[in-house]
Structure formats: C-alpha cells, structure tokens
C-alpha angles and dihedrals in degrees: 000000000000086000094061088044094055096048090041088053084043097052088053100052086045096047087041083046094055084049094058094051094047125136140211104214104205112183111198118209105213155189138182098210093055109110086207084054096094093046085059098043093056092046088059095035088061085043086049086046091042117040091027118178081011096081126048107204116207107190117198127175097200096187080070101022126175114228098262094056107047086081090061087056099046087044094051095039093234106190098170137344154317099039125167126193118189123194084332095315129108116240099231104172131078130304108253126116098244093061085045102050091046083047091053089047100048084061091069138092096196105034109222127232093265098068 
C-alpha cells in the first residue's frame, strides 16, 4: 500500500519537475528586407530579455533557408514574413509586446514569474 503511495508521489514531482522546466519553442520566419522585420525583432529581443531560459527562439529566413529548415516552412505554410509560430500556433495577432507576451504565457503549465 505505502509503496503505491510512494511511486505514485514520485511519479507526481517528476511529472511537476518536467512542468517547471518547461519551454515555449517560437520559431520566427524572417526577412531582412521586411519593413515590419524590426518591429519584430524588438518584440522577441524584449521576450528573449523577459522570459529568458523559458523560450527557446528558432529564426528562419525562408526566402535563404538551410536544409534543416525548409520542412518548417513546408509544415507551417509560411507564404511571407514575418511569420511567428509559437509552440505550433501561429501567432496571429499584432505585433506588440503585450499580445505576445499573453500569447507566450498562455503556453505554459506552470506560469513563470514573469507572467
């Protein structure tokens, strides 16, 4: 019976532990010829700044993509920039730092400090 009890108390604090690590991947469909591009590029600087080791940022330019990425494009559809995924959503609203941010903290199980 106490054994139950203890895997099963186990099993939670792993399971909690995995939660607090967890990350948003964003994956950010760029180019550096887009007018709208630095205010992008500010919008995920301040995230970077923010949430820290929370996010983890992929940048792809998919008018010049490397191997690896051109399947990312084909799989999200990507038809001009920019073009930001976030934990495999599109990020559909604009493109201010208070609807991103929301849009990063909804991702999360265990909400960090910062939202």
């Amino acid at each position: 019976m106490y054994e139950k009890i203890i895997i099963i108390s186990i099993l939670f604090l792993i399971i909690f532990i995995c939660f607090l690590n967890q990350k948003v991947e964003i994956i950010y469909f760029f180019n550096d010829g887009c007018i709208i591009v630095n205010d992008t590029n500010n919008i995920l600087s301040l995230a970077e700044k923010e949430f820290q080791d929370k996010i983890l940022i992929k940048k792809i330019d998919p008018f010049n993509p490397k191997d690896d990425e051109k399947t990312l494009i084909e799989k999200y559809n990507v038809k001009g920039v920019p073009t930001i995924i976030i934990n495999g959503k599109e990020y559909i609203y604009d493109y201010n730092y208070t609807n991103f941010k929301l849009e990063i903290c909804k991702n999360f199980v265990i909400k960090p400090a910062v939202c």
